[in-house]
N, CA, C and O atoms as a DFTB+ gen file, in Angstrom:
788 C
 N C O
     1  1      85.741      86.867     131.695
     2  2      86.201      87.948     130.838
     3  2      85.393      87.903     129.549
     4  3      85.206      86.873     128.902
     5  1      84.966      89.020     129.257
     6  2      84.118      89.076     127.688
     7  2      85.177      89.025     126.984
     8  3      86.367      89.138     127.277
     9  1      84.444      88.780     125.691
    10  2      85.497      88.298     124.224
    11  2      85.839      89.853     123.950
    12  3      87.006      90.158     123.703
    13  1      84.914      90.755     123.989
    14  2      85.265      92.207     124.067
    15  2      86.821      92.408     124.591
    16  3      87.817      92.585     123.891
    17  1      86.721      92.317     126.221
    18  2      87.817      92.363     126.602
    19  2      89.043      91.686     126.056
    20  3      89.968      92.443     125.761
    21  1      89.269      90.030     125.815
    22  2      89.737      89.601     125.138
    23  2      90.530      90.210     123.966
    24  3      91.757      90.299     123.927
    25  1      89.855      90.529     123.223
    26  2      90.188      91.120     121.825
    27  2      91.041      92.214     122.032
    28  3      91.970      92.401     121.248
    29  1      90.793      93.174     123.256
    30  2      91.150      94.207     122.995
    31  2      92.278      94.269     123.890
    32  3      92.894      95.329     124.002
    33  1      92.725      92.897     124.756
    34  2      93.730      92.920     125.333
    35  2      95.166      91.956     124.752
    36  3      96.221      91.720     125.341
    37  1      94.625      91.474     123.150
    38  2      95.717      91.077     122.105
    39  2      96.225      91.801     121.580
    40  3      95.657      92.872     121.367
    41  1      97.387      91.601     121.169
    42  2      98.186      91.839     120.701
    43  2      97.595      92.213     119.600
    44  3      96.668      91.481     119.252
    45  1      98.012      93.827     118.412
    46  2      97.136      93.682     117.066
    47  2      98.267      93.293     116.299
    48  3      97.904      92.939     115.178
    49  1      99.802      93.200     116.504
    50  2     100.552      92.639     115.877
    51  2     101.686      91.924     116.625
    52  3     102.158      92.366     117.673
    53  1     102.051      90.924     116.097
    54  2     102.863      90.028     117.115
    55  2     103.847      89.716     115.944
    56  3     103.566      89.444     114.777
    57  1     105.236      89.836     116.623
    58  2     106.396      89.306     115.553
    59  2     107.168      88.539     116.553
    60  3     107.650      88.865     117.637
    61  1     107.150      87.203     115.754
    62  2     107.981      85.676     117.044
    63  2     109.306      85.590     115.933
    64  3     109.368      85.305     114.737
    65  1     109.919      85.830     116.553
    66  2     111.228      84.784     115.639
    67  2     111.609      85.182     114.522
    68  3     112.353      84.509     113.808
    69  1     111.077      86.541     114.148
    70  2     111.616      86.643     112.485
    71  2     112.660      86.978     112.473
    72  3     113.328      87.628     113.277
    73  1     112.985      86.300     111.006
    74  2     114.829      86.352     110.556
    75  2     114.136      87.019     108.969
    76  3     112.967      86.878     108.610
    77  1     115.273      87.779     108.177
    78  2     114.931      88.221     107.281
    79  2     116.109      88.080     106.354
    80  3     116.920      88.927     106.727
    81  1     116.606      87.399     105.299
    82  2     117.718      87.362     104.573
    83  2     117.109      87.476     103.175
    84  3     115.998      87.195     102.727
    85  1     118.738      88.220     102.397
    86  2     118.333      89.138     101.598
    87  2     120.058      88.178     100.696
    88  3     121.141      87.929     101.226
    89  1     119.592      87.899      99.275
    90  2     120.234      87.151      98.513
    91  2     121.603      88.219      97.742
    92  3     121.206      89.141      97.029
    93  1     122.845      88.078      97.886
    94  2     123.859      88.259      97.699
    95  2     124.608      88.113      96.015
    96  3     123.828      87.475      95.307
    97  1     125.101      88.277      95.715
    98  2     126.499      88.013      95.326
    99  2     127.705      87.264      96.071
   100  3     128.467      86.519      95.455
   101  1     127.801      87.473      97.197
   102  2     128.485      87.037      98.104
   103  2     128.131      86.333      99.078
   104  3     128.870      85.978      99.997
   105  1     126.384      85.949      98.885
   106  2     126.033      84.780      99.899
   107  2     124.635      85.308     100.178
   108  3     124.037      86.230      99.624
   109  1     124.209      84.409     101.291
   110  2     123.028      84.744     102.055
   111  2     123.696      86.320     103.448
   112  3     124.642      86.275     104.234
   113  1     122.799      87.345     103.214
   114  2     123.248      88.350     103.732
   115  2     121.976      88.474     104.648
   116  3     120.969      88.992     104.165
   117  1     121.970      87.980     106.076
   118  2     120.727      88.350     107.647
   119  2     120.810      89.529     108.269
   120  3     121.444      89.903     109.256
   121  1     119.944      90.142     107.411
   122  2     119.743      91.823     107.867
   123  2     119.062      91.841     109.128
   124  3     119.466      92.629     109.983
   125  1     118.017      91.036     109.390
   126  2     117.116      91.137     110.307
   127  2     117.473      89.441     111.338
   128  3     117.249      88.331     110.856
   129  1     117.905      89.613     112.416
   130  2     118.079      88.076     113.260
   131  2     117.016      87.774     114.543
   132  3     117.326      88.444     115.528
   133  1     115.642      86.776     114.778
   134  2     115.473      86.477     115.608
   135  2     114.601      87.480     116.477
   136  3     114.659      87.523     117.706
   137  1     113.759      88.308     115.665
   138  2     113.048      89.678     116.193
   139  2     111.809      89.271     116.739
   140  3     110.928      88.722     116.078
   141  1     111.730      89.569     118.082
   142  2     110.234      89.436     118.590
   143  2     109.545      90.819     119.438
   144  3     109.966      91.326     120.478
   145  1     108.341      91.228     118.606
   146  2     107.744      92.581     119.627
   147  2     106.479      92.160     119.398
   148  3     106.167      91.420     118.465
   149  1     105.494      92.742     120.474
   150  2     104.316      93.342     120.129
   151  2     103.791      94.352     119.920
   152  3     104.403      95.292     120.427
   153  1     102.564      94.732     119.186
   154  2     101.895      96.116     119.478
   155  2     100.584      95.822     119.116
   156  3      99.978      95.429     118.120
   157  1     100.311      96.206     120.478
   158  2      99.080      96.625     121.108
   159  2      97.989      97.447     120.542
   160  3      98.587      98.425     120.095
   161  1      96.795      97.598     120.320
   162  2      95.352      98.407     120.132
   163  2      96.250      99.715     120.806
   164  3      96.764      99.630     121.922
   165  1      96.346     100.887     119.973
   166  2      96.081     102.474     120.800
   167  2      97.395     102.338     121.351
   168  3      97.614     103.096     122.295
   169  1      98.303     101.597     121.025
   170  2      99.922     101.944     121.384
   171  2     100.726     102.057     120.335
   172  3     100.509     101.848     119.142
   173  1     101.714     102.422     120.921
   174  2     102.981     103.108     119.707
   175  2     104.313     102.389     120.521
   176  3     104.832     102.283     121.632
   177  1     104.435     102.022     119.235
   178  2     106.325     101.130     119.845
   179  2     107.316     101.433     118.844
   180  3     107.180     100.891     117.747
   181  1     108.325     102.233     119.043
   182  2     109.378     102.933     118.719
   183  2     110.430     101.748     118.297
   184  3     110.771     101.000     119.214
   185  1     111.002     101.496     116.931
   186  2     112.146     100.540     117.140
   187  2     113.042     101.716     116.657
   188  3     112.726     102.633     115.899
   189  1     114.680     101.389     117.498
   190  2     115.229     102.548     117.642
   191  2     116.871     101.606     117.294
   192  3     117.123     100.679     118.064
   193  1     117.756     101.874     116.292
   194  2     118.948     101.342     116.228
   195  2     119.420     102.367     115.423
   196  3     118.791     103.242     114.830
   197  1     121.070     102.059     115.503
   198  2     121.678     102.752     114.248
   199  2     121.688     102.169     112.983
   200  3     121.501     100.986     112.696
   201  1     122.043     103.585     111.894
   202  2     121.691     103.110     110.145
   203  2     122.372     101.503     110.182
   204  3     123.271     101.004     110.860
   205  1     121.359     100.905     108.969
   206  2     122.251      99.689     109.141
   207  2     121.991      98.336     109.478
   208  3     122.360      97.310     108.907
   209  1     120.928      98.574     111.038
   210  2     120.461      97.660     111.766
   211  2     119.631      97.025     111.656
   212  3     119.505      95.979     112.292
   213  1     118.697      97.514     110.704
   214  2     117.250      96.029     110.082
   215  2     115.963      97.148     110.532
   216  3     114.844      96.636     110.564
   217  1     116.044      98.415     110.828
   218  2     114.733      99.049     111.437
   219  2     113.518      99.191     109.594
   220  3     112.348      99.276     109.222
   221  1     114.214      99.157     109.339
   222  2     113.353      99.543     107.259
   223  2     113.479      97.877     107.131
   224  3     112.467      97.177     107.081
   225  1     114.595      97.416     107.093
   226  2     113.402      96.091     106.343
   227  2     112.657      94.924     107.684
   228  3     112.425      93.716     107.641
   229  1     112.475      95.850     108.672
   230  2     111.466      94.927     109.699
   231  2     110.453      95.506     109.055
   232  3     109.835      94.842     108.222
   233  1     110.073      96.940     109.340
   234  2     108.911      97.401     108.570
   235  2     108.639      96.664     107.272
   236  3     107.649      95.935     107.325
   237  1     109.312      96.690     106.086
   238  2     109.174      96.006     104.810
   239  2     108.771      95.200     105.010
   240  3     107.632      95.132     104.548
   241  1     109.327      93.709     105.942
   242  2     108.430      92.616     105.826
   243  2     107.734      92.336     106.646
   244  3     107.329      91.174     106.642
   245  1     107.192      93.423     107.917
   246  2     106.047      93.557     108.075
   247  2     104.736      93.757     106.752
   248  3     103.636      93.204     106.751
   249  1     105.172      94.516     105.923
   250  2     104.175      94.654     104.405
   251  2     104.515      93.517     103.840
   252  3     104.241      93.554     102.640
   253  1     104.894      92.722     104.103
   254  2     105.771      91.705     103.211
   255  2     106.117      92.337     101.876
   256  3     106.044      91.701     100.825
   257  1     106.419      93.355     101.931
   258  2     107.395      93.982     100.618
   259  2     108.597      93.484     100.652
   260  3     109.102      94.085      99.704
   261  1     109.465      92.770     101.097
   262  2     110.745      92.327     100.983
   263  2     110.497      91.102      99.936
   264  3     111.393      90.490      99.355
   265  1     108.848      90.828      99.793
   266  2     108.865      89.693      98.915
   267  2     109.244      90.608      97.254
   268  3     109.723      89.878      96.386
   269  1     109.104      91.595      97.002
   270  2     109.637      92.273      95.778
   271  2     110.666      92.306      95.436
   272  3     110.883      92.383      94.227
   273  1     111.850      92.258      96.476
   274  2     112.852      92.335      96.631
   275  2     113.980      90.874      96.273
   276  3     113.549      89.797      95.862
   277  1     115.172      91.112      96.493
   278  2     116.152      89.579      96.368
   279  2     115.788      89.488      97.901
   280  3     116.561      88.623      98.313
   281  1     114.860      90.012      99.193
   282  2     114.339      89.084     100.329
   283  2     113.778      88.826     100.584
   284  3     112.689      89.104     100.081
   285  1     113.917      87.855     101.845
   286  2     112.409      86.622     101.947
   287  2     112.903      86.732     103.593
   288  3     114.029      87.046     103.979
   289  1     111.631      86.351     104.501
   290  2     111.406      85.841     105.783
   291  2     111.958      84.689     105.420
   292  3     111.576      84.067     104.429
   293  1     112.926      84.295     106.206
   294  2     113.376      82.750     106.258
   295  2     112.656      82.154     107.708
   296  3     112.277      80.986     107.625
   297  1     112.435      82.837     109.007
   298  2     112.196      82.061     110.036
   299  2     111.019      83.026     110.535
   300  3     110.994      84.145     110.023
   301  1     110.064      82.711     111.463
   302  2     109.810      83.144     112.071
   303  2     108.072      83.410     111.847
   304  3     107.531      82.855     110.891
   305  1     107.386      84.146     112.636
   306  2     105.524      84.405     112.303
   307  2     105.630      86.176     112.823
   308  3     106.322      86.821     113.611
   309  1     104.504      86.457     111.857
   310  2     104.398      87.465     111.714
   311  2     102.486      87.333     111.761
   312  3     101.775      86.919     110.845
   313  1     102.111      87.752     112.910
   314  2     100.961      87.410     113.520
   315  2      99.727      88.605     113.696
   316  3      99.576      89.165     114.782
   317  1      99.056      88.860     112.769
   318  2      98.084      90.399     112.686
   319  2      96.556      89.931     112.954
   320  3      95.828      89.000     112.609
   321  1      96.483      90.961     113.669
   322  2      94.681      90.773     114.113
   323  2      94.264      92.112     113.281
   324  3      94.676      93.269     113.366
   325  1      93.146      91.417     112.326
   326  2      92.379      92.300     110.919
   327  2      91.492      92.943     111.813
   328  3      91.370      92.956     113.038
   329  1      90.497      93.844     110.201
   330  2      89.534      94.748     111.261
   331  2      88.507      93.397     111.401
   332  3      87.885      93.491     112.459
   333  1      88.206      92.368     110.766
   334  2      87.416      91.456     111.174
   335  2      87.565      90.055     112.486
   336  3      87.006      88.967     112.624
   337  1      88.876      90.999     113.445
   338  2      89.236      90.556     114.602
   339  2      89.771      89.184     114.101
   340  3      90.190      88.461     115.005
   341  1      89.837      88.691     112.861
   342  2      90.766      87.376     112.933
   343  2      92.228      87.385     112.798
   344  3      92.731      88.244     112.074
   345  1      93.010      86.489     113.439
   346  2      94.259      86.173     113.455
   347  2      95.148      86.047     112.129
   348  3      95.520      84.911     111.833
   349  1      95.454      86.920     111.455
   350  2      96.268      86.300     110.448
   351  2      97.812      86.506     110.557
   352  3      98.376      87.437     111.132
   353  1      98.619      85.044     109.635
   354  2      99.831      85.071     109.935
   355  2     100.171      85.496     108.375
   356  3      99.885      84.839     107.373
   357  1     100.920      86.885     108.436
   358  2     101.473      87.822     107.553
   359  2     102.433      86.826     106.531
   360  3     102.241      86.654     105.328
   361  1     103.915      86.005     107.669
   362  2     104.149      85.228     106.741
   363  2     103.634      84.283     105.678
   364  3     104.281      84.234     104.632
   365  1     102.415      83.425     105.817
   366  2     101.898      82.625     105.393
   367  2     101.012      83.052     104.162
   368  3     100.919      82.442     103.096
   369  1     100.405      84.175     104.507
   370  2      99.311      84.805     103.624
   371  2      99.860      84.904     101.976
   372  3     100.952      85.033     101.425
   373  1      98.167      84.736     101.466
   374  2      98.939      84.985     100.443
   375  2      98.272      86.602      99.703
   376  3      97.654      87.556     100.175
   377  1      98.858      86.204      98.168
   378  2      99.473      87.504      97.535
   379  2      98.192      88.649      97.713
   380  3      98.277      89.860      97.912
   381  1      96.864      87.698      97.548
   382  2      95.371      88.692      97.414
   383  2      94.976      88.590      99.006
   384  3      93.917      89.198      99.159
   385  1      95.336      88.170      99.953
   386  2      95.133      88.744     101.287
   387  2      96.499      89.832     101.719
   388  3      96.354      90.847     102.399
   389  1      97.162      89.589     101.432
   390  2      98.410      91.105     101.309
   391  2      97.701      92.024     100.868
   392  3      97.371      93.024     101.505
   393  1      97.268      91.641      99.207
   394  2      96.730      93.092      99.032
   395  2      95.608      93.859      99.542
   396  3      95.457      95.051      99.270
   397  1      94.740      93.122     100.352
   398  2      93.166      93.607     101.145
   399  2      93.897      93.760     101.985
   400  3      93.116      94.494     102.590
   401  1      94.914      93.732     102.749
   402  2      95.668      94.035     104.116
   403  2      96.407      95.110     104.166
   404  3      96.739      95.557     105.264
   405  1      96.749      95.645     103.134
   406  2      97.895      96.534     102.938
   407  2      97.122      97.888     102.457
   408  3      96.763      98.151     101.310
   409  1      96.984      98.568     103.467
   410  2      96.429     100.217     102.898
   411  2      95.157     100.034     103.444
   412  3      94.441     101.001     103.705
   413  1      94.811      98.880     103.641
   414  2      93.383      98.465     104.370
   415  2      93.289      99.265     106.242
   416  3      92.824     100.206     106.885
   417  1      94.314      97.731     106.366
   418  2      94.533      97.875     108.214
   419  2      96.031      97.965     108.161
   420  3      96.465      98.432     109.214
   421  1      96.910      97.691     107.336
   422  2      98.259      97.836     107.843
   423  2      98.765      99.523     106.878
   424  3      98.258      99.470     105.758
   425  1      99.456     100.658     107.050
   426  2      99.604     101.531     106.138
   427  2     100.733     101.909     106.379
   428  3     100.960     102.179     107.559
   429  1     101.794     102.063     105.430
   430  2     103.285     102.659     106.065
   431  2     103.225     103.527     105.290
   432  3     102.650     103.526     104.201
   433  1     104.250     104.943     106.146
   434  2     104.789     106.031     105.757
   435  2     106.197     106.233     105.968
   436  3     106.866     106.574     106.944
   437  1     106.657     105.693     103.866
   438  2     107.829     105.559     103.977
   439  2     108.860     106.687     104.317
   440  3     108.624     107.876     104.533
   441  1     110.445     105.817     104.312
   442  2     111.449     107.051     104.584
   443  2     111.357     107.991     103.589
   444  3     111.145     109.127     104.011
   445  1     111.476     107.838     102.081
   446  2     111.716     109.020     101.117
   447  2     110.343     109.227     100.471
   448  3     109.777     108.525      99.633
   449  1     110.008     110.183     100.970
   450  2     108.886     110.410      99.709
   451  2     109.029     111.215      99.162
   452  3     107.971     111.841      99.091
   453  1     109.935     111.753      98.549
   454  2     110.516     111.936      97.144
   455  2     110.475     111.229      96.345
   456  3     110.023     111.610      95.265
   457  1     110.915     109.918      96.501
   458  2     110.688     108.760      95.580
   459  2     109.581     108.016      95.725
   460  3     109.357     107.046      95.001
   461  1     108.646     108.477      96.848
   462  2     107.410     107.433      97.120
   463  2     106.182     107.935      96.142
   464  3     105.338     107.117      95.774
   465  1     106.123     109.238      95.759
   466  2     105.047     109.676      94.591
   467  2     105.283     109.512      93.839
   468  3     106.490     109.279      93.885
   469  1     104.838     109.414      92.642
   470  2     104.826     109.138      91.660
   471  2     105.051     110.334      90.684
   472  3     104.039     110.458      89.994
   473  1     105.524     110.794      90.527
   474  2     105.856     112.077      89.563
   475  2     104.757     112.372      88.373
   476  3     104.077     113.398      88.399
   477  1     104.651     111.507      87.452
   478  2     103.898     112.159      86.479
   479  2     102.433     112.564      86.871
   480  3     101.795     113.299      86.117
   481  1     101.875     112.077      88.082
   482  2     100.419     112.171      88.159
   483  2     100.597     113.402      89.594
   484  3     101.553     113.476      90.365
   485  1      99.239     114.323      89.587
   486  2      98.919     114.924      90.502
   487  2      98.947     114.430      92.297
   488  3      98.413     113.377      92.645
   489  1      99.596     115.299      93.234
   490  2      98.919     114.420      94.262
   491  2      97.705     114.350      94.519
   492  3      97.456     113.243      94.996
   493  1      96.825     114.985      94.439
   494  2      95.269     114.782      94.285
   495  2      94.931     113.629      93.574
   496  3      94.187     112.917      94.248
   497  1      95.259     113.043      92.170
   498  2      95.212     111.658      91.357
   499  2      95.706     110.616      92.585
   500  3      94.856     109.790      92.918
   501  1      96.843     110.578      93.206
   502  2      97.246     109.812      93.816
   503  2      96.555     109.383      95.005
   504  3      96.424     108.166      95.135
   505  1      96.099     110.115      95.875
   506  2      95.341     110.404      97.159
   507  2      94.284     109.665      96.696
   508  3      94.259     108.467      96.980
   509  1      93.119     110.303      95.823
   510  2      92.516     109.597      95.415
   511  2      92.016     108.341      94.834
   512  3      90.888     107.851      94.888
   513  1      93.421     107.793      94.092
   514  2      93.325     106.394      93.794
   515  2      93.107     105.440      94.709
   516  3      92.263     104.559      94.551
   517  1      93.999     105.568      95.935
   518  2      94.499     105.063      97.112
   519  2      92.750     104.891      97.561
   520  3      92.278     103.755      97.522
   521  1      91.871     106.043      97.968
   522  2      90.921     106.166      98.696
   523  2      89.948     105.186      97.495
   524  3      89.689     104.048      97.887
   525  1      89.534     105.487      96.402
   526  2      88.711     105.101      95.761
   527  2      88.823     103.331      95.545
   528  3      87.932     102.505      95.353
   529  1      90.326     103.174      95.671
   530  2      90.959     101.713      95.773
   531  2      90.402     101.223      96.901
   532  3      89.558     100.344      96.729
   533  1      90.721     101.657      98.365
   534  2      90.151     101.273      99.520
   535  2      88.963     101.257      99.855
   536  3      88.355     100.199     100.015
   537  1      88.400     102.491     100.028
   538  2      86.972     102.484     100.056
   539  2      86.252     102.549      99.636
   540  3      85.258     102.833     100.306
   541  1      86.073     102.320      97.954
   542  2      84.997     102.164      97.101
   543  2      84.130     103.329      97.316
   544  3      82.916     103.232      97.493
   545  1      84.973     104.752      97.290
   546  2      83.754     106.024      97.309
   547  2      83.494     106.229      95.733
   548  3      83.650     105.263      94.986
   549  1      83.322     106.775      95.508
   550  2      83.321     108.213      94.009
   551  2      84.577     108.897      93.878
   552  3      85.127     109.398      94.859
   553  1      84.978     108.937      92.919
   554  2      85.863     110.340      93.191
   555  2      85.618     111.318      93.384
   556  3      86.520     111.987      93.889
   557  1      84.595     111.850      93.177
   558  2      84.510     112.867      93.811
   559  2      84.456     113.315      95.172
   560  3      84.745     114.447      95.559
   561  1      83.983     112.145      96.020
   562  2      83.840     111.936      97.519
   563  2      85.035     111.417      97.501
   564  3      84.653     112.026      98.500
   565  1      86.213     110.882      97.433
   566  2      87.676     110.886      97.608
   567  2      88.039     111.950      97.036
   568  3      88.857     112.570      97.716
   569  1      87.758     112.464      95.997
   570  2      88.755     114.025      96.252
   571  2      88.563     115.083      97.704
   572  3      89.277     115.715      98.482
   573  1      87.164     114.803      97.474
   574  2      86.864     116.006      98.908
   575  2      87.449     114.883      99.911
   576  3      86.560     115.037     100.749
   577  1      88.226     113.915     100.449
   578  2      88.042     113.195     101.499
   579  2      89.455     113.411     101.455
   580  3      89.767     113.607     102.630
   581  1      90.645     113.492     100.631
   582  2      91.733     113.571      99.956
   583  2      91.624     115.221     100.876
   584  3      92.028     115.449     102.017
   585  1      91.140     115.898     100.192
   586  2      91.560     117.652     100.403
   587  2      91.343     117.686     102.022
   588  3      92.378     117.962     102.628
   589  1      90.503     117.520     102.615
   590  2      90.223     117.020     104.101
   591  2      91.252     116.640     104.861
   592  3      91.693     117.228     105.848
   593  1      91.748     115.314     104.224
   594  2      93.294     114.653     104.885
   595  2      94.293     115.930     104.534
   596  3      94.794     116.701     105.353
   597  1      94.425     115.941     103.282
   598  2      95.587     117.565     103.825
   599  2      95.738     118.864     104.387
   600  3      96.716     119.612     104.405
   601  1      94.227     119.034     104.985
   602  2      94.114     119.807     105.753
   603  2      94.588     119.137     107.256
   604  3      95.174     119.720     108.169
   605  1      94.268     118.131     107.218
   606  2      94.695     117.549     108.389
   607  2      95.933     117.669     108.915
   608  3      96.352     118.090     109.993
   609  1      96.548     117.119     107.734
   610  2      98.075     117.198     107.857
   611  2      98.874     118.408     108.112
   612  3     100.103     118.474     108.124
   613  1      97.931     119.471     108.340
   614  2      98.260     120.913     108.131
   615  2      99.080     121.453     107.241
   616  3     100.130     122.078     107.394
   617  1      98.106     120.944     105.681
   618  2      99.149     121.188     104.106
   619  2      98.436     122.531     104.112
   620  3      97.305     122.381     104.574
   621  1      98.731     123.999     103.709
   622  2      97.795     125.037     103.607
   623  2      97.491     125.044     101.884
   624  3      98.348     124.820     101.030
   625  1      96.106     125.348     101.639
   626  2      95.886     125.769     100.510
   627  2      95.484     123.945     100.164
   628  3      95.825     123.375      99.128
   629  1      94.906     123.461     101.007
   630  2      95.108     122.020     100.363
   631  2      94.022     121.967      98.885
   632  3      94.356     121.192      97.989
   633  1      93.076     122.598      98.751
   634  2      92.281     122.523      97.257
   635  2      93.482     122.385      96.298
   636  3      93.934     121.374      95.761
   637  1      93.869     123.651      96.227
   638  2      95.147     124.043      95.364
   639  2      96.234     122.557      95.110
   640  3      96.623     122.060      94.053
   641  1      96.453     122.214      96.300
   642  2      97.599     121.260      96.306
   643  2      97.319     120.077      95.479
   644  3      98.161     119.458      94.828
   645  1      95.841     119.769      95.575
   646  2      95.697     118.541      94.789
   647  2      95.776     118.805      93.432
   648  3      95.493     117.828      92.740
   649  1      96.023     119.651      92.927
   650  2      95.858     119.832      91.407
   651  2      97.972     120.017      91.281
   652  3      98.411     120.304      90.167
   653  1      98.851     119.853      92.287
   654  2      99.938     119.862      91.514
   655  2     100.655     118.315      91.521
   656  3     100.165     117.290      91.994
   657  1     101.680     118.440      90.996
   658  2     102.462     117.535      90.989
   659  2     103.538     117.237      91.958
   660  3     103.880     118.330      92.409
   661  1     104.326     116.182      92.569
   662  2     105.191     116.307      93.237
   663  2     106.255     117.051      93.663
   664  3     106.539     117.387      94.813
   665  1     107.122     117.405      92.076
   666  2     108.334     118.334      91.997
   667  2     107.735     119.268      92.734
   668  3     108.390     119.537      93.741
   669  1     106.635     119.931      92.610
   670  2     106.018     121.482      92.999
   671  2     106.022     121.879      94.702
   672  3     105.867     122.995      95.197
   673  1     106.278     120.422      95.479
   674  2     106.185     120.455      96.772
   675  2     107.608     120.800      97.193
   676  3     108.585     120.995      96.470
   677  1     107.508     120.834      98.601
   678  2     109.043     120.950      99.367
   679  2     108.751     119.721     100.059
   680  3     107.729     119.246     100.554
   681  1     110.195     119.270      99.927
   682  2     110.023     117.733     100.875
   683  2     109.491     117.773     101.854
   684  3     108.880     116.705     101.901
   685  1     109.184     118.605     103.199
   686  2     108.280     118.216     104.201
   687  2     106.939     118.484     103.813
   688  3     106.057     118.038     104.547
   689  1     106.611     119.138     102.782
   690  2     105.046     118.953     102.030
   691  2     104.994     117.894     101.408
   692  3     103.814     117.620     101.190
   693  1     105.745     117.078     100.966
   694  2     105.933     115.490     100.211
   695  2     105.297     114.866     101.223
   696  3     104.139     114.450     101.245
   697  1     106.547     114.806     102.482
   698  2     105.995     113.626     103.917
   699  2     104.608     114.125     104.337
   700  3     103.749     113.283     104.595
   701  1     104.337     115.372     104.420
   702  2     102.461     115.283     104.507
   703  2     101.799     114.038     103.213
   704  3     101.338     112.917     103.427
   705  1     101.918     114.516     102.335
   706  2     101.215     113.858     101.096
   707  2     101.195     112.606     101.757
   708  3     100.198     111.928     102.008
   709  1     102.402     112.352     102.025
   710  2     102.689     110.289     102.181
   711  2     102.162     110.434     103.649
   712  3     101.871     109.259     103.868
   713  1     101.900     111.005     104.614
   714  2     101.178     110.641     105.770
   715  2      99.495     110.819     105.357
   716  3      98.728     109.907     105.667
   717  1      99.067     111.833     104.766
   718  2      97.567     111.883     104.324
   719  2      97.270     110.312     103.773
   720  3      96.560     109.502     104.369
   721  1      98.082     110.032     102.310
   722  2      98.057     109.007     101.719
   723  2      97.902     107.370     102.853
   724  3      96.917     106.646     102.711
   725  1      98.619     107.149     103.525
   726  2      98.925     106.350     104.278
   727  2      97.183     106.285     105.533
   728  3      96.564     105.267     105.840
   729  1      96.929     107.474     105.884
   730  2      96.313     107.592     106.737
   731  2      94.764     107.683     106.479
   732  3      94.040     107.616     107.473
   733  1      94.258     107.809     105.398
   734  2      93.234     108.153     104.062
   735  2      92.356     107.004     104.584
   736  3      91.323     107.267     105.199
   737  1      92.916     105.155     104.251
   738  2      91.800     104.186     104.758
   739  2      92.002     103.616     106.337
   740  3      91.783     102.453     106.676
   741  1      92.483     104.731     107.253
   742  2      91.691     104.305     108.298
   743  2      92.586     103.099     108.934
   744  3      92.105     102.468     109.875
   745  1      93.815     102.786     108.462
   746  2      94.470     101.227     109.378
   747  2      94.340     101.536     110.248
   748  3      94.231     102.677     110.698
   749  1      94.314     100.293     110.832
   750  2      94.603      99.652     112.186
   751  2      95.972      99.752     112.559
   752  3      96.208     100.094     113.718
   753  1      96.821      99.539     111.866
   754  2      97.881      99.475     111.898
   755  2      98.982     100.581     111.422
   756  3      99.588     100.040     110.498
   757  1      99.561     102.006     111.656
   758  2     100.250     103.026     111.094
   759  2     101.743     102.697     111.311
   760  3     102.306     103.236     112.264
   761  1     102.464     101.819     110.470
   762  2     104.286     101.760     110.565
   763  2     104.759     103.196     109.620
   764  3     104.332     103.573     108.529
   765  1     105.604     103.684     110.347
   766  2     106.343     104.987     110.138
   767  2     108.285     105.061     110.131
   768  3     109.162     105.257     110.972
   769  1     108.217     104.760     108.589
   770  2     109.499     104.518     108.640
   771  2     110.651     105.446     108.444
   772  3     111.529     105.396     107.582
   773  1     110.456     106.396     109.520
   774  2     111.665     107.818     109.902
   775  2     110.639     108.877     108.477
   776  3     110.934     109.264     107.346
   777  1     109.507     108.980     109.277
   778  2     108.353     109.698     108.694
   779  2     109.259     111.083     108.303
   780  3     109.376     111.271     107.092
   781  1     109.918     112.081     109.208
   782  2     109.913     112.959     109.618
   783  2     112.017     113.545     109.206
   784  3     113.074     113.041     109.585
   785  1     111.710     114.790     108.291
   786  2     113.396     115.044     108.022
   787  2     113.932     115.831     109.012
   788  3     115.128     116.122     108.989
């Protein structure tokens, strides 16, 4: 078997054993117990429960964003193959490989994006930061790369759009913004956390 093959028959994310607890008033509170999935190169895996059940903060500490939070991974590996085909374990990593990982190869499109923009700045400013952050273009080659993605997204009038502000959208023109945004450097990895109202 070539290493080609190999590679492309791993897993690009592997979750063994994670537990996820989240610090109380009233104790240690285990939102997340004992979770193991994979996903695959060019597949899509649906986690599906009622409100309540740990589906938002599996995603979260998949980003390890629960480290912002009063939670922490208490058990378990959280196992990602980069675009430079190496193995990294998500739990372990630290704070400046999170951040080359995150918007890089891993990109989520959160539940509210209402609250996920940023209000005072343009979405065009925003789009762009994101791109110019990731891929070291110009801005000006991230704005045009920015207006592009919201055409994608099938935003109409996308020139126009980058010059407003959030309030100015309707929430399913928001969740475009945050799918363009999300989708802008290219991950490897797209988590979608109830993208869609």
């Amino acid at each position: 078997m070539s290493s080609n093959t190999a590679s492309s028959s791993a897993p690009l994310l592997s979750v063994r054993g994670v537990s996820v607890d989240f610090n109380t008033e009233n104790g240690v509170f285990r939102a997340v117990e004992n979770l193991d999935f994979d996903v695959r190169p060019g597949r899509t895996l649906a986690i599906v429960g009622e409100s309540g059940s740990g589906k938002s903060v599996t995603s979260m500490a998949i980003m390890r964003l629960t480290d912002y939070t009063n939670g922490r991974i208490s058990t378990g590996r959280i196992l990602f193959r980069d675009s430079a085909d190496r193995e990294v374990d998500l739990t372990a990593a630290t704070d400046e490989t999170m951040r080359a990982i995150r918007g890089n190869d891993i990109a989520m499109i959160f539940q509210e994006p209402m609250t996920s923009l940023n209000p005072v700045f343009t979405i065009g400013d925003q789009i762009v930061e994101a791109i110019v952050l990731h891929q070291r273009l110009s801005r000006s080659a991230a704005r045009e790369a920015a207006r592009k993605l919201l055409e994608k997204v099938r935003l109409p009038d996308a020139a126009q759009l980058l010059d407003r502000y959030p309030h100015q959208l309707s929430g399913g023109m928001r969740q475009r913004v945050m799918i363009a945004m999300a989708l802008s450097c290219q991950p490897r990895l797209l988590i979608a956390d109830e993208p869609t109202t």
